[in-house]
C-alpha positions in Angstrom: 82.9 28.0 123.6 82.5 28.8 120.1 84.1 26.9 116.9 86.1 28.7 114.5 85.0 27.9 110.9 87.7 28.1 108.5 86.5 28.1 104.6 89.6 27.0 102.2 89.8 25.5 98.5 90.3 21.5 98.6 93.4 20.4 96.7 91.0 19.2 94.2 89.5 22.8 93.5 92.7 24.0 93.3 93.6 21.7 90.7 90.5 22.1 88.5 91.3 26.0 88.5 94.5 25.2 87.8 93.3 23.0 84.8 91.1 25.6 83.6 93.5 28.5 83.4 96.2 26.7 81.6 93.6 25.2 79.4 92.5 29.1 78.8 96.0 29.7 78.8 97.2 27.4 75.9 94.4 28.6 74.0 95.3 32.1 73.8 98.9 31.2 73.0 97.7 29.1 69.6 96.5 32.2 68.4 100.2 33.7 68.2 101.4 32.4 65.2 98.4 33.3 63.1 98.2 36.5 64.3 102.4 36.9 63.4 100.9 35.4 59.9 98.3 37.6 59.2 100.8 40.7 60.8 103.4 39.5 58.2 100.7 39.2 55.1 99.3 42.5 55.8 102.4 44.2 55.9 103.9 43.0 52.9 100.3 43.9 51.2 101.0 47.4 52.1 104.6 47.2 50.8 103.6 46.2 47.7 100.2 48.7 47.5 103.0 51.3 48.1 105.1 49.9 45.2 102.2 49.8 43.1 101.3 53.5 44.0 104.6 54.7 43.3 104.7 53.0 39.7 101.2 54.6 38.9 102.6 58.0 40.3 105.8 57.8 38.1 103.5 57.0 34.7 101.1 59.2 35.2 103.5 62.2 36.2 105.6 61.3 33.1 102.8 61.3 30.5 103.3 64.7 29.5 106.9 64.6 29.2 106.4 61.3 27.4 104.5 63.1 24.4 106.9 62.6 21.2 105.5 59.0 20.2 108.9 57.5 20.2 110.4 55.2 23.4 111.5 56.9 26.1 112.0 56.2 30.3 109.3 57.7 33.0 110.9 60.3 35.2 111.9 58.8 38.6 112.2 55.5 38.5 113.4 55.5 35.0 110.7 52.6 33.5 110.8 52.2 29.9 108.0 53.2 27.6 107.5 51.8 24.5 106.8 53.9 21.5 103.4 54.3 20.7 101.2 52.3 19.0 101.9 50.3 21.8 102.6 47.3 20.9 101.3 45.0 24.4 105.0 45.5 25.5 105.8 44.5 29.3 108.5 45.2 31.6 109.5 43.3 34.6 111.3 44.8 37.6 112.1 43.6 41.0 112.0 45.1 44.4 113.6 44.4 47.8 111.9 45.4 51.2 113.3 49.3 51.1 111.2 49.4 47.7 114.3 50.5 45.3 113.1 48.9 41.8 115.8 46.4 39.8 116.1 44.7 36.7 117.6 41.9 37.6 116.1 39.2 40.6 118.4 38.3 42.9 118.3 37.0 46.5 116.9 40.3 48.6 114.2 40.9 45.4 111.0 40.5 47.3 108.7 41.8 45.0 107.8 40.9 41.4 106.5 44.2 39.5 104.8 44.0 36.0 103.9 47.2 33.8 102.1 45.6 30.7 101.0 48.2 27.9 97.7 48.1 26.6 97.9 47.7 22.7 96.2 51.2 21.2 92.5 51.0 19.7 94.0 52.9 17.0 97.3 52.2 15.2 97.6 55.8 14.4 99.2 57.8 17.9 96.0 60.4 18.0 96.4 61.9 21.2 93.7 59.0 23.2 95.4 57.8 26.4 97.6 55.2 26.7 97.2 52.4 29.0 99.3 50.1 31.5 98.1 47.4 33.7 101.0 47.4 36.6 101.1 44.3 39.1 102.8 43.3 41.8 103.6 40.1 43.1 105.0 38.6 45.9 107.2 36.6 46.2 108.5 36.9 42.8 108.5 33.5 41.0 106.9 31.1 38.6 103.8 30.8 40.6 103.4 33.5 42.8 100.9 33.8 46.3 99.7 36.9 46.3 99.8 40.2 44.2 98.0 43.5 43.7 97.0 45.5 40.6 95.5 48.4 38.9 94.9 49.9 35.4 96.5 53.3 34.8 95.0 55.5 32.0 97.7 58.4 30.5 98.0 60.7 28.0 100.6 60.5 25.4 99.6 62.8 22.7 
């Protein structure tokens, strides 16, 4: 007569895979909330490239219709211009999450957005381009953690 063999796990190879996996397990879960935090940081970084793009659109599409030397607001989103020479003017809006620009900060204002005019090599408006260095900053306080910017070159003759 033959003997059957039977092959099984031992309780304490079961227990060591068990170990394993929810040591694998618990790893892979730690790595949730920093990939939420990057998902979070990136996305606002988009809102506010977006913001920034938009601002740059608005001043340069305006430049032309911007052309009499005295103060006057861009086109769309209505941003004043100072009257040139510029004079290293600056204005400060604020925007909430659906990227509608405000003057005034209030509790749904997520991002900080600065448009700082260049002062003009030449005090005399001769047709050279005027310049703005527009931020944005988020979130909009004293000290803020992150922000994005560019230099924007138009023509105010």
């Amino acid at each position: 007569m033959k003997k059957a063999s039977c092959s099984a796990l031992t309780l304490v190879e079961v227990t060591l895979a068990l170990g394993v996996a929810s040591f694998c397990l618990l790893s892979i879960m730690g790595l949730f909330p920093v990939a939420l935090a990057t998902q979070q940081r990136s996305s606002a970084q988009t809102r506010a490239v977006s913001i920034l793009s938009g601002v740059t659109s608005d001043l340069r599409s305006s430049a032309p219709a911007l052309t009499s030397g005295q103060a006057a607001n861009t086109g769309i989103l209505a941003l004043p211009v100072p009257a040139r020479p510029f004079a290293g003017t600056q204005v400060v809006r604020y925007s909430d999450d659906s990227g509608k620009l405000t003057e005034a900060r209030d509790q749904n204002s997520l991002f900080e957005v600065r448009v700082a005019f260049l002062p003009d090599a030449s005090p005399v408006p001769t047709g050279l381009p005027g310049a703005a260095r527009v931020s944005v900053s988020w979130p909009p306080s004293q000290t803020p953690l992150h922000s994005v910017e560019s230099l924007v070159v138009f023509r105010r003759d």
